[in-house]
DODREN-859577 format. One record per residue (C-alpha): residue in one letter; x, y, z. Coordinates in steps of 0.25 Angstrom, whole numbers. Example, Ala and Ser with C-alpha at 12.3 -4.5 7.8 and 13.67 -1.06 7.14 Angstrom:
// residues 2
<res: A&east: 49&north: -18&up: 31>
<res: S&east: 55&north: -4&up: 29>
This chain:
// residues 305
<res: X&east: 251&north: -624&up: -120>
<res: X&east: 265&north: -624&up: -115>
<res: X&east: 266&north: -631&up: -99>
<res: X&east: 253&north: -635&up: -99>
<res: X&east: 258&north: -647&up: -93>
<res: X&east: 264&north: -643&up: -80>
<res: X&east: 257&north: -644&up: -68>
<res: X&east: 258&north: -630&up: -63>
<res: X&east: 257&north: -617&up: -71>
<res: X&east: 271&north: -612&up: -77>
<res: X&east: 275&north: -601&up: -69>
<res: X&east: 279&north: -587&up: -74>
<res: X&east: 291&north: -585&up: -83>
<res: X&east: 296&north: -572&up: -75>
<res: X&east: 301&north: -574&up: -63>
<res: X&east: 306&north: -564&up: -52>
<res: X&east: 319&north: -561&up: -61>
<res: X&east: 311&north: -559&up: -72>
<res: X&east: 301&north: -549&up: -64>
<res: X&east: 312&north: -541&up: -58>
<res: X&east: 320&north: -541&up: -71>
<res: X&east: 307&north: -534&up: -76>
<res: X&east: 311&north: -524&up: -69>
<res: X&east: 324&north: -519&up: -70>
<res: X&east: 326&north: -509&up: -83>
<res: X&east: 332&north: -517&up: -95>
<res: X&east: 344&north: -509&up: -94>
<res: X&east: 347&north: -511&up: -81>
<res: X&east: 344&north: -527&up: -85>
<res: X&east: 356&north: -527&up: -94>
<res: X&east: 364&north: -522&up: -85>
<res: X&east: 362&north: -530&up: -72>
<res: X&east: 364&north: -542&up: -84>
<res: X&east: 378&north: -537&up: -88>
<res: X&east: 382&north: -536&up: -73>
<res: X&east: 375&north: -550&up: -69>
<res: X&east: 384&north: -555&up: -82>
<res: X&east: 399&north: -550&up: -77>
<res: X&east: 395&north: -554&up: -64>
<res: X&east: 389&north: -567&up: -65>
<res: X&east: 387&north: -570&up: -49>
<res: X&east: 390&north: -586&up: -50>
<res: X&east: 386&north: -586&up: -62>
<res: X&east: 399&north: -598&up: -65>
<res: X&east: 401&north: -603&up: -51>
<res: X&east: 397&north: -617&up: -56>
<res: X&east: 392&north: -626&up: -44>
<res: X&east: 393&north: -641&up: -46>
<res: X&east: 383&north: -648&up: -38>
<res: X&east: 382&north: -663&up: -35>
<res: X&east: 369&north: -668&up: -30>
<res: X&east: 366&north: -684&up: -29>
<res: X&east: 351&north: -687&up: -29>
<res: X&east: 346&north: -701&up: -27>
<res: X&east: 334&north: -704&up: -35>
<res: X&east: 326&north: -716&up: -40>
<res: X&east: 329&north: -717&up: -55>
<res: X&east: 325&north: -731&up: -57>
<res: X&east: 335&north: -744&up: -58>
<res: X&east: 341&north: -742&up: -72>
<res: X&east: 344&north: -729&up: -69>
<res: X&east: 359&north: -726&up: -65>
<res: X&east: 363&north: -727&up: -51>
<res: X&east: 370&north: -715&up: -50>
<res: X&east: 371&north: -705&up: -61>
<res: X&east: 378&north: -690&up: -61>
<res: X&east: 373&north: -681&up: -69>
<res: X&east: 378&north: -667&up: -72>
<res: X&east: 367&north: -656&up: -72>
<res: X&east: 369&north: -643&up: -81>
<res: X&east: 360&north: -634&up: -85>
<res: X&east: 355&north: -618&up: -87>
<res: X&east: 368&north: -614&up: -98>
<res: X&east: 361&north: -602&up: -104>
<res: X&east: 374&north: -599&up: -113>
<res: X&east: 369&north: -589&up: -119>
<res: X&east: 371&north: -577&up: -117>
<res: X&east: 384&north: -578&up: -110>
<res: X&east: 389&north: -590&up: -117>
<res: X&east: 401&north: -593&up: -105>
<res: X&east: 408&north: -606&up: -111>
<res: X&east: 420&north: -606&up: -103>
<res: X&east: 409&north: -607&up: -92>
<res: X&east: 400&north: -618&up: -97>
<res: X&east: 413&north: -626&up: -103>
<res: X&east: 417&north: -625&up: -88>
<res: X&east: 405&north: -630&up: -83>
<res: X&east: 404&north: -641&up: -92>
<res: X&east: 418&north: -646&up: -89>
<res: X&east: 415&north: -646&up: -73>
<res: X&east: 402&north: -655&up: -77>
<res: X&east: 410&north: -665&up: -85>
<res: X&east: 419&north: -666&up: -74>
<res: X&east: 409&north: -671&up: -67>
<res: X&east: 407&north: -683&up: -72>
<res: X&east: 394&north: -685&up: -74>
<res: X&east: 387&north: -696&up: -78>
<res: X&east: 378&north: -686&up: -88>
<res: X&east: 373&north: -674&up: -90>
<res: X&east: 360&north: -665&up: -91>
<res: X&east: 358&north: -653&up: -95>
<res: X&east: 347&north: -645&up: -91>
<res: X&east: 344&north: -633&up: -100>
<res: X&east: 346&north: -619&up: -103>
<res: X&east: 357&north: -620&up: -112>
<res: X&east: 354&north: -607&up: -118>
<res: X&east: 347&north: -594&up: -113>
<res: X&east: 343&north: -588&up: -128>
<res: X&east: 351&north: -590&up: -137>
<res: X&east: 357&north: -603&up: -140>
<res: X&east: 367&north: -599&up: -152>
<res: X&east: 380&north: -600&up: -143>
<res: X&east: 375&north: -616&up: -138>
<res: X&east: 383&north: -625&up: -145>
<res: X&east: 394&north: -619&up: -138>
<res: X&east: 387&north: -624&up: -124>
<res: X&east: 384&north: -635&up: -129>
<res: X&east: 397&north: -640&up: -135>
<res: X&east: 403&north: -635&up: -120>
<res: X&east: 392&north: -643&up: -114>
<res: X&east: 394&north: -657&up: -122>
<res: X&east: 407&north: -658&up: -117>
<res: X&east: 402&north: -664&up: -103>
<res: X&east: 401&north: -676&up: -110>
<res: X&east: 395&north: -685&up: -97>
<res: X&east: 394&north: -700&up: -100>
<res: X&east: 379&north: -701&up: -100>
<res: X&east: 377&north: -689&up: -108>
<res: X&east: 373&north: -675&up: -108>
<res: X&east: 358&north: -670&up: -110>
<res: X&east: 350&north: -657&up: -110>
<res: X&east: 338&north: -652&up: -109>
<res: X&east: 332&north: -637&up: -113>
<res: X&east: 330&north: -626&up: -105>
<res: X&east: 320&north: -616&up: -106>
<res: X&east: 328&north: -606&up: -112>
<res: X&east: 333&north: -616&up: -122>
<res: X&east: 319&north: -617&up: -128>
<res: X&east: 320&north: -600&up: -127>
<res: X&east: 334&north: -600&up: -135>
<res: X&east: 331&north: -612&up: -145>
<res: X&east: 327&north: -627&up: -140>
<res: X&east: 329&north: -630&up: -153>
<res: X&east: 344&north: -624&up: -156>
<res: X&east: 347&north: -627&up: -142>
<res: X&east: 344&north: -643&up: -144>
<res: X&east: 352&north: -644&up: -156>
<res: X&east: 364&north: -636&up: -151>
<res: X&east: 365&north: -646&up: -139>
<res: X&east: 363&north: -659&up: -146>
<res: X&east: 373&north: -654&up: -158>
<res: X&east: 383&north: -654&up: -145>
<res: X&east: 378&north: -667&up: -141>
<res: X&east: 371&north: -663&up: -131>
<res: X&east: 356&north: -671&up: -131>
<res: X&east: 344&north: -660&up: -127>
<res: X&east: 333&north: -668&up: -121>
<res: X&east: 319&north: -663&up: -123>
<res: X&east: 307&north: -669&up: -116>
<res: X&east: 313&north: -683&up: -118>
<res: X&east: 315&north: -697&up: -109>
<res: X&east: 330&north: -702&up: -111>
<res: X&east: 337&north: -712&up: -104>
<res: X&east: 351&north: -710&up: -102>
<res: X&east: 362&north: -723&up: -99>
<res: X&east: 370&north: -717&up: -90>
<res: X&east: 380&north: -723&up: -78>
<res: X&east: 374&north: -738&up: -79>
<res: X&east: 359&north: -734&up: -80>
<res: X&east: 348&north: -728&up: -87>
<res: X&east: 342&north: -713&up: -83>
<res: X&east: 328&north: -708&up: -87>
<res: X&east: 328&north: -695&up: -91>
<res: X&east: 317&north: -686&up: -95>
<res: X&east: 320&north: -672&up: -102>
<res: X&east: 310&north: -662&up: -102>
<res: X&east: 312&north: -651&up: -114>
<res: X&east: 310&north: -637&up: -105>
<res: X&east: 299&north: -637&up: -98>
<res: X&east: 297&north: -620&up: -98>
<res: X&east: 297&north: -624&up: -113>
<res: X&east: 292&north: -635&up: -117>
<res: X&east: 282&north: -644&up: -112>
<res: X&east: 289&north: -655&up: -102>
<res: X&east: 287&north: -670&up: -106>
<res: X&east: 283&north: -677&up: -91>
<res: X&east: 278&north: -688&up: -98>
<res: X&east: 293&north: -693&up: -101>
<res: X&east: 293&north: -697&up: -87>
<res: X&east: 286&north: -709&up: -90>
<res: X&east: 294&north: -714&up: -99>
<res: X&east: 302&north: -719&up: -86>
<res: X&east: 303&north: -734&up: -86>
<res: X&east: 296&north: -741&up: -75>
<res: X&east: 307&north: -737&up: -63>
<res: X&east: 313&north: -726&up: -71>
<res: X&east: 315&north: -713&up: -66>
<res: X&east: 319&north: -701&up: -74>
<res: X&east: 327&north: -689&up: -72>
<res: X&east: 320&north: -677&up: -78>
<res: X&east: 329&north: -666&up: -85>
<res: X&east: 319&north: -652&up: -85>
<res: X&east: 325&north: -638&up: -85>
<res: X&east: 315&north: -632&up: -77>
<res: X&east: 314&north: -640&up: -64>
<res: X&east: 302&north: -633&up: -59>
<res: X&east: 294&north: -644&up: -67>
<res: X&east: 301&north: -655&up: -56>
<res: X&east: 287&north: -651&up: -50>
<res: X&east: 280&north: -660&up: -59>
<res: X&east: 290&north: -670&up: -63>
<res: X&east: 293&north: -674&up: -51>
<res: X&east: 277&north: -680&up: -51>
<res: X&east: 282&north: -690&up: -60>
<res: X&east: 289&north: -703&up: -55>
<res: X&east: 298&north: -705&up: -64>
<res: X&east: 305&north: -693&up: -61>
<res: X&east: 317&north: -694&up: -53>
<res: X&east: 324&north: -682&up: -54>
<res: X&east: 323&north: -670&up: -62>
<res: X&east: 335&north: -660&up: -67>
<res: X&east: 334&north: -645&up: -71>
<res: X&east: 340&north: -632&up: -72>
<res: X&east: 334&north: -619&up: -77>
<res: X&east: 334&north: -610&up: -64>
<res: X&east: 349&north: -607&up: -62>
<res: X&east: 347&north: -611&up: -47>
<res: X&east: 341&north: -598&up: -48>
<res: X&east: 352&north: -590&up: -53>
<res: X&east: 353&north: -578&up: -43>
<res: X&east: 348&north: -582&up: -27>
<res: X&east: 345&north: -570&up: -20>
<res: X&east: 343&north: -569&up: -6>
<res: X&east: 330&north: -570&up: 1>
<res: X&east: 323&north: -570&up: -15>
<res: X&east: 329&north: -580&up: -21>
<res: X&east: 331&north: -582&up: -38>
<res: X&east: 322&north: -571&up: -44>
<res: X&east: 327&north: -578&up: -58>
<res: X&east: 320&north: -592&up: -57>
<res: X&east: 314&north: -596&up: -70>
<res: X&east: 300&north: -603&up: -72>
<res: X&east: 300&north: -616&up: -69>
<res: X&east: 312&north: -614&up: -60>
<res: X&east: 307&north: -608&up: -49>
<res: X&east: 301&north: -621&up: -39>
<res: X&east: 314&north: -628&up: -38>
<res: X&east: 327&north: -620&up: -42>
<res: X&east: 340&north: -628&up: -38>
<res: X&east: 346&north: -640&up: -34>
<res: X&east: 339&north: -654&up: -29>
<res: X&east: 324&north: -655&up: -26>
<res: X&east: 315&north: -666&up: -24>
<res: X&east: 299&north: -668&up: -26>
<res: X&east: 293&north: -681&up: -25>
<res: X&east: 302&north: -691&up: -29>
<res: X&east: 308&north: -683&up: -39>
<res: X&east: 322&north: -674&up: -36>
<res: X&east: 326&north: -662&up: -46>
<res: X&east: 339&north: -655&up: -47>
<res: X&east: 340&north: -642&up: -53>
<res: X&east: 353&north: -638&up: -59>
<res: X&east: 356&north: -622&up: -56>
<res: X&east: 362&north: -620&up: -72>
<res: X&east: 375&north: -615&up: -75>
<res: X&east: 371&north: -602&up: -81>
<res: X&east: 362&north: -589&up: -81>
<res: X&east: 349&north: -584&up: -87>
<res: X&east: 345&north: -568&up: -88>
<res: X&east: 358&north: -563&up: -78>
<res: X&east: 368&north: -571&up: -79>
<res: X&east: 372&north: -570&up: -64>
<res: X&east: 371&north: -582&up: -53>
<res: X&east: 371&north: -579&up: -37>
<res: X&east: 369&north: -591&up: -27>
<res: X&east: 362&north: -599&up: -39>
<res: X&east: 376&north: -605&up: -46>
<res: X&east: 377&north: -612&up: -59>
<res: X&east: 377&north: -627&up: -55>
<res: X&east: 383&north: -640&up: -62>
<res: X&east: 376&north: -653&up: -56>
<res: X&east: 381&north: -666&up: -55>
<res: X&east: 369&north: -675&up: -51>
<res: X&east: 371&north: -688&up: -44>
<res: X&east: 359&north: -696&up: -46>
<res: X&east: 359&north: -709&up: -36>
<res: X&east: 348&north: -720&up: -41>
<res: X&east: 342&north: -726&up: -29>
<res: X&east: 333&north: -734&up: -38>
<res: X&east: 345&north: -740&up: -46>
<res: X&east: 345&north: -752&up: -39>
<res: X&east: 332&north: -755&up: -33>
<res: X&east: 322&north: -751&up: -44>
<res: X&east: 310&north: -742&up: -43>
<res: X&east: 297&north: -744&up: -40>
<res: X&east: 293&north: -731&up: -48>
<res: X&east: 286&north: -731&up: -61>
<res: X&east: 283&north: -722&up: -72>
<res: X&east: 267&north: -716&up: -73>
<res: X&east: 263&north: -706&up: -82>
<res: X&east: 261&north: -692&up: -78>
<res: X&east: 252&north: -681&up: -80>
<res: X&east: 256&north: -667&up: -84>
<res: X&east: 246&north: -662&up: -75>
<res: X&east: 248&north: -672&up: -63>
């Protein structure tokens, strides 16, 4: 039975959006979409952010690492190269040390991908560039996706532990495959070497609630709510998705664990940003247990616990 082990019951697919969706005449749907799709609010006023987060991740990690967060393309169905070609040449000025990306390459139909992907490849980071899937990646084709992005050279990390060599040090990563998808591996966390903390790549961050219980998880990247998209006063987002909904934006803690969840750089259902604009991260990691070790060890979790 699908997510029978997360610790709290999946909430609903349909959110406010949905529900208010529901009720607008289909005809008048297409219309407001057509609007939304001239307009576009922010829709590319690309923010770069630049956090720096000191963390525990262990003494063969790096000591300081940068790391460029992408995520949320849905290409399709707008398929705006200039725009993503002009997103990827701002990350690859950048310099990062490498690069994650976080999901959602494709809304529903992956056919025009190899051309994001050959625009994506270009970044080109020392350490490497590596993606994970989105929800609507397994909707449009997981399969067909995966393939596409590695024919580029792009690696596509599903439920897997990986340690990348990257500037002078070793970094434990652990990959879940979607998790509104497919079931979630926590059990690759304890593959963590005695001292070793992992960063966790999951689209959805809502499940930080539960890897964040782990102590080999230091730090955990997502994407998949578009920041929220459109902010309205007093309300909020009404187009959060599931899994989405606990911790939106930006840099959280919980435990001894931190999150940072990237805002995308495109749009689901209306293609139309307001106060929620796309974002390109570059994420300095500084490694406080670099030099003095860590007194933290790896111990088998219960899906449950």
């Amino acid at each position: 039975m699908p997510f029978s082990n997360l610790p709290y019951p999946l909430p609903p697919s349909r959110g406010l959006g949905s529900h208010l969706a529901s009720l607008i005449p289909q005809r008048w749907q297409e219309t407001l979409r057509m609007v939304a799709d001239r307009w576009g609010g922010e829709r590319h006023l690309v923010e770069i952010t630049t956090p720096s987060l000191s963390l525990d991740l262990g003494r063969d990690a790096p000591a300081r690492v940068r790391i460029a967060l992408l995520a949320d393309f849905h290409y399709d169905p707008l398929h705006e190269a200039a725009y993503f070609q002009s997103c990827t040449t701002r990350t690859r000025d950048l310099q990062p040390d490498l690069v994650f990306l976080l999901g959602d390459f494709s809304s529903h139909d992956p056919a025009a991908l190899p051309e994001l992907a050959r625009i994506l490849c270009q970044i080109d980071a020392p350490g490497g560039t590596y993606a994970i899937l989105g929800n609507h990646d397994h909707l449009a084709g997981d399969d067909i996706i995966t393939s596409m992005l590695e024919e580029s050279g792009i690696p596509v990390w599903r439920n897997r532990f990986q340690r990348i060599a990257v500037a002078g040090g070793s970094l434990a990563v652990v990959a879940f495959d979607s998790v509104t998808c497919r079931y979630p591996r926590f059990d690759l966390l304890d593959q963590c070497g005695p001292g070793e903390r992992a960063i966790v790549l999951c689209h959805e961050p809502d499940i930080f609630n539960h890897t964040a219980r782990h102590p080999n998880t230091a730090l955990q990247l997502s994407g998949h709510t578009h920041g929220g998209q459109v902010l309205l006063p007093l309300i909020g987002s009404p187009l959060l998705p599931r899994l989405g909904r606990r911790y939106v934006r930006g840099h959280h803690r919980r435990a001894t664990s931190q999150l940072y969840v990237n805002r995308g750089l495109g749009t689901g259902h209306l293609h139309i940003r307001w106060r929620a604009r796309p974002e390109i991260t570059l994420l300095t990691l500084e490694n406080v247990g670099h030099e003095k070790g860590t007194s933290l060890t790896a111990r088998p979790m219960s899906p449950s616990a």
